[in-house]
N, C-alpha and C positions, 0 to 999 in steps of 0.2 A: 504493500500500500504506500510506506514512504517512499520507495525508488519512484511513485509516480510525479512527485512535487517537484515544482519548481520557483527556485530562491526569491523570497520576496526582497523587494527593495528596502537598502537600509534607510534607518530615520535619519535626516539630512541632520537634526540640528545635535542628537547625541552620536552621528559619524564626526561633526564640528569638534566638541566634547573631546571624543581623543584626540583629535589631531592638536588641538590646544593644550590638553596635557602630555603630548610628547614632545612638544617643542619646545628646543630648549632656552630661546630666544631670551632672554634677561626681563624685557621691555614690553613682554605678547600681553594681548588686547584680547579678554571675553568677551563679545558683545553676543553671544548665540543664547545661551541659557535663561531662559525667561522666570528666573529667580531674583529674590529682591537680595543685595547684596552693603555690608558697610561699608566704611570708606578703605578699610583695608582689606576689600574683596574676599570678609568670611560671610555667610548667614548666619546668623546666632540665636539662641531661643531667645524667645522675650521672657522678663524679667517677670510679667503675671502666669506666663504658662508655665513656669518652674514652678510660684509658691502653688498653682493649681495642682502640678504634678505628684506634689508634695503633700496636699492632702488630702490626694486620688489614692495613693499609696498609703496614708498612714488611714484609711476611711474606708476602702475597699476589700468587701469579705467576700465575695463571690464570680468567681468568671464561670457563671451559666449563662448561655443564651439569654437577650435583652429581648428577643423576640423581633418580626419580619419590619415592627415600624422603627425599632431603636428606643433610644428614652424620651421617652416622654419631654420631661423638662425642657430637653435641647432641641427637640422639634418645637415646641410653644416657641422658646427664645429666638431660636434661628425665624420663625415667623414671625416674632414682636421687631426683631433687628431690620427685616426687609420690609416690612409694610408699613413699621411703628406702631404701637401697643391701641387705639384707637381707629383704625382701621374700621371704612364699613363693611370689609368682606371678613373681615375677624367679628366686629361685631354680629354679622348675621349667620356666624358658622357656616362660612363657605370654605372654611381654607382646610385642607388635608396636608400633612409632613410626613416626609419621612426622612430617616439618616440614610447613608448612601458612602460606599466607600470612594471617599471621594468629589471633587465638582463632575469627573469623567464617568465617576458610576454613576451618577445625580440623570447624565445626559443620555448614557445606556437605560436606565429607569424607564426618563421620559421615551426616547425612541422604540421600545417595546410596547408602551402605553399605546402608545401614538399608535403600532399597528393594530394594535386591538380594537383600538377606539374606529380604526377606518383604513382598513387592507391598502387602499389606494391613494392614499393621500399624498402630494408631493408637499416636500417640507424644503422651503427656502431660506438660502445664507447669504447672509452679503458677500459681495465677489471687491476685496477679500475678505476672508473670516479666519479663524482657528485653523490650524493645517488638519485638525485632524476630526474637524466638526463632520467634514463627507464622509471620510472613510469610518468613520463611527454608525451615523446614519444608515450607510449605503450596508454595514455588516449587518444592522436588521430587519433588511429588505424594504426599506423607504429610498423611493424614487428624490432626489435630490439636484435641485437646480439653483440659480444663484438671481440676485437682482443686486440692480447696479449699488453702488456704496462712495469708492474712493478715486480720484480722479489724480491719479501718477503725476501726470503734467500739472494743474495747479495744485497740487497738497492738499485737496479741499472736497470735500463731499461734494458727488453728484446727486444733489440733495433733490432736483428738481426730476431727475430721470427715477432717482429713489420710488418718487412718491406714485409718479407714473406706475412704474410696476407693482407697487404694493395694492393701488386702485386698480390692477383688472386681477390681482387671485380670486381665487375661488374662495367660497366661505366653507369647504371640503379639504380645504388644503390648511399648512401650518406656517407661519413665519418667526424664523428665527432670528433673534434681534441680542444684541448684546446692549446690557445696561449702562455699563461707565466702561473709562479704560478699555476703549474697543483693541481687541485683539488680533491681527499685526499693525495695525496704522495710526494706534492712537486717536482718533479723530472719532470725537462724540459726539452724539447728537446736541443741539442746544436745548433749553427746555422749554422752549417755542416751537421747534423742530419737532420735539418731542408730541407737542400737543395736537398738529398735523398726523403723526404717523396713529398716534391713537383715536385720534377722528375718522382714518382711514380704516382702522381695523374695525370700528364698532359698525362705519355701513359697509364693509365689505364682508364683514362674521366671520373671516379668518379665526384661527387659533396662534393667539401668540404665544411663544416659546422662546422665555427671557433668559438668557446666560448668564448670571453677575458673577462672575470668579475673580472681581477686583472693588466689592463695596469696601470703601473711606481710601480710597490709593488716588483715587480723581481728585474733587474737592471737599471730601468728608464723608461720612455715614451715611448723616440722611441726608444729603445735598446726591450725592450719588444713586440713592433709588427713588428719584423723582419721576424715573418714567416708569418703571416695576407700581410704585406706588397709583400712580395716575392712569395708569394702562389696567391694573386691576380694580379700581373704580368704577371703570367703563366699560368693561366687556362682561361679555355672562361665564365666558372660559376661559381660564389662561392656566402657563404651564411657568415653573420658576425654578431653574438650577441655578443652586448657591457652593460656592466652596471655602472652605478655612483655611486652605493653605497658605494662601499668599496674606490675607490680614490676618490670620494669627500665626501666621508662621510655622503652620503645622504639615509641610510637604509631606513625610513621609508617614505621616497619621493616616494620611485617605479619610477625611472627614467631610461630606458636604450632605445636600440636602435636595430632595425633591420637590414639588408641593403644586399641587393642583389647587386651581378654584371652579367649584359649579356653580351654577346658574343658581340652587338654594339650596340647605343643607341637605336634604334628600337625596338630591342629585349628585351631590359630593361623597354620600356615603357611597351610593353605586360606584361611583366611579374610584373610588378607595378601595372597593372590594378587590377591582382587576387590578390598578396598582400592587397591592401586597399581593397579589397574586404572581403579578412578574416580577416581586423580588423572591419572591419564593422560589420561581423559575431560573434567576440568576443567579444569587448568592447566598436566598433563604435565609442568615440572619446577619446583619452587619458589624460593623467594627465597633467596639466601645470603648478605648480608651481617648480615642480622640474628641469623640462627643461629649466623653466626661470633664477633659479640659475646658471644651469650649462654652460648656453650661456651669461650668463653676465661676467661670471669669465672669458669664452675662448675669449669675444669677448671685455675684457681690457687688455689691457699687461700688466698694472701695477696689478690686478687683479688675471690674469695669471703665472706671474712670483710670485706672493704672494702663488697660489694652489703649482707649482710645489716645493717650498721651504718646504710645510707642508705637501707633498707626500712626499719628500728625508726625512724630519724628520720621518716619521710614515715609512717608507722601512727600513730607516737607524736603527732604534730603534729593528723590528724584525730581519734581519740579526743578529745585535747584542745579542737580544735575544738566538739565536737560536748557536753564538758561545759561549754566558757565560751558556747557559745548558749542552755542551758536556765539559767545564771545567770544570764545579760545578760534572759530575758525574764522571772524573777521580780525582778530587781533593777527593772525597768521598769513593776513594778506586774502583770505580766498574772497571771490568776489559773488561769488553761485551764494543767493538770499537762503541761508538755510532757518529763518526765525519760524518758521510752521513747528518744529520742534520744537520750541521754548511755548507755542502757546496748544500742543497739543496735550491729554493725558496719560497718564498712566508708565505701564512698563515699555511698551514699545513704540517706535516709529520708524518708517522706512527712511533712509539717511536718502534716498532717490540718485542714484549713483547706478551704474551699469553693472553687470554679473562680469566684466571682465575686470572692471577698478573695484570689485571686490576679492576676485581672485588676486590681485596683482596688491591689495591690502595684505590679502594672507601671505601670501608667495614671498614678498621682499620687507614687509616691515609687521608680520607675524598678529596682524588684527585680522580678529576669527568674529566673522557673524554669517548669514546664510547669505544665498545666491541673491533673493530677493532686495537686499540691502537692508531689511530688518535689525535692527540694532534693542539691544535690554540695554535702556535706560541705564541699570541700575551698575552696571560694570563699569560705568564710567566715574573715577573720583579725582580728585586733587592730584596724587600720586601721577596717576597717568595721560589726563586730559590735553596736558600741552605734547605729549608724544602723538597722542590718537589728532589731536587738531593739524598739531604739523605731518602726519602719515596720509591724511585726507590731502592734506593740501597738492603735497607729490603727487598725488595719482590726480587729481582732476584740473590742477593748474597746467 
């Protein structure tokens, strides 16, 4: 049976990954890894997910099964954190949680949902999206197409072809939107923008299918789920994968969250029942030590207020980032406007440079990011930024 396979293609950005830890360059430039990093290019835990750790460990009498939804607590919080504790679709019990290993288990969740809910449904990404939003999709038989998003030549949303496309789906079909810190390109909606694309969703009756794997990294917590919040308002069904990796700092936890809204609680129980049914079908019961972190931080204020202080520092630090790289390369002479960076979000943006001045970045002066010209934000600090600004400058002056 294995003689008949044939080698699938590696992942471009952990092939990047080695070739940056083998080279022995003194001076090499990570920009591939879409991890949040300090300024001496470690991740480090935050300082509330230790003392949580600490009294998961000294409080913790039983590793049985939490059962197919997770804990309780952490689904409440992860739903009080994305919609706010006041909420009318909380208030009316519409909302259904689950844990989920993961934000990528969260989106395997939804996509099994998805075909149960409707064999046929085509589910739309912005072109670009996540590298691996298709091939995720496409693994459980959802037909997957794209509508337009990011416009290469001006750095700027083709906001207007956006809306075009969103106004002729189907109300049979699902659209996939990402909340903040859009993933490759930085470039998010406004919350004007925002209130367009959910005018279009409510008379078109799509299903939206909101991605947030970066709430408080944009411009805060709840500045960041203004269109999650406002999008669930307004429609009778939406779909919400959340992750903790990247604001709590919990990669290798696998912690996120799923969460359906119906039309009214009724409808939400039905639609709960196939939920936990396709987790039962996936992975039958999920992770708990990650969830336990993240529901002790939400569920002390002192705790709490400790997470959001070391979210505002890890935001505040790439922001930063991302205004002292567009000086470092006019201070450097380049003349190519690169400021769309300093006023985009999150961890990534495409530096818009050719896949040959990025090879010829990695080749002679050992800065590693993908083909695309996708850059992490977060690999850039003090230490390195006048070598990365002067390495850009060579290759495109």
């Amino acid at each position: 049976m294995f003689n008949k396979l044939t080698a699938m293609p590696a992942d471009p950005i952990l092939g990047l990954l080695t070739k940056y830890r083998e080279d022995p360059h003194s001076q090499k430039v990570d920009l591939g890894v879409g991890v949040y990093k300090d300024e001496s290019g470690h991740t480090p835990i935050l300082s509330c997910v230790k003392k949580a750790e600490k009294f998961r460990l000294d409080t913790e009498s039983t590793k049985v099964y939490i059962g197919p939804t997770g804990s309780a607590d952490f689904n409440r919080l992860m739903s009080e954190l994305a919609f706010g504790t006041d909420h009318p679709a909380l208030l009316a019990n519409r909302v259904r949680t689950v844990s989920t290993p993961g934000g990528t288990g969260a989106l395997r969740v939804a996509a099994d949902f998805i075909k149960r809910c409707n064999p046929n449904a085509t589910l739309w990404v912005s072109d670009p999206t996540w590298a691996n939003h298709t091939g995720l999709f496409e693994a459980a038989g959802i037909n997957v197409k794209t509508y337009p998003y990011y416009d290469y030549d001006s750095k700027s949303l083709k906001f207007d072809e956006m809306k075009a496309a969103l106004a002729s789906i189907s109300a049979d079909d699902v659209v996939l939107l990402h909340a903040c810190c859009h993933n490759p390109s930085g470039m998010d909606l406004t919350n004007e923008q925002w209130d367009e694309i959910i005018a279009i969703s409510v008379n078109q009756g799509f299903t939206p299918l909101i991605d947030m794997a970066y709430q408080g990294f944009g411009d805060g917590v709840d500045e960041d789920a203004y269109g999650v919040r406002n999008m669930a308002a307004a429609v009778e069904t939406m779909v919400l994968c959340s992750s903790c990796s990247k604001n709590f700092g919990l990669y290798r936890e696998r912690i996120g969250a799923c969460t359906i809204i119906g039309k009214d609680a009724a409808r939400a129980d039905i639609a709960f029942s196939v939920l936990l049914y396709v987790v039962r079908c996936i992975y039958s019961m999920p992770p708990a030590h990650g969830a336990a972190i993240v529901e002790t931080i939400l569920g002390s204020e002192t705790l709490k207020q400790e997470w959001l202080a070391e979210l505002k520092e890890m935001r505040e630090r790439i922001n930063g980032n991302r205004a002292m790289l567009v000086a470092k390369l006019k201070e450097k002479g380049v003349q190519q406007n690169f400021d769309f960076i300093a006023e985009q979000k999150g961890m990534f943006s495409f530096l818009g440079i050719t896949s040959t001045q990025v090879a010829e970045l990695q080749e002679h002066y050992s800065v590693y990011m993908v083909d695309s010209s996708r850059i992490s934000i977060a690999g850039i600090g003090n230490g390195n930024v006048d070598y990365l600004a002067e390495s850009i400058a060579k290759v495109i002056c």
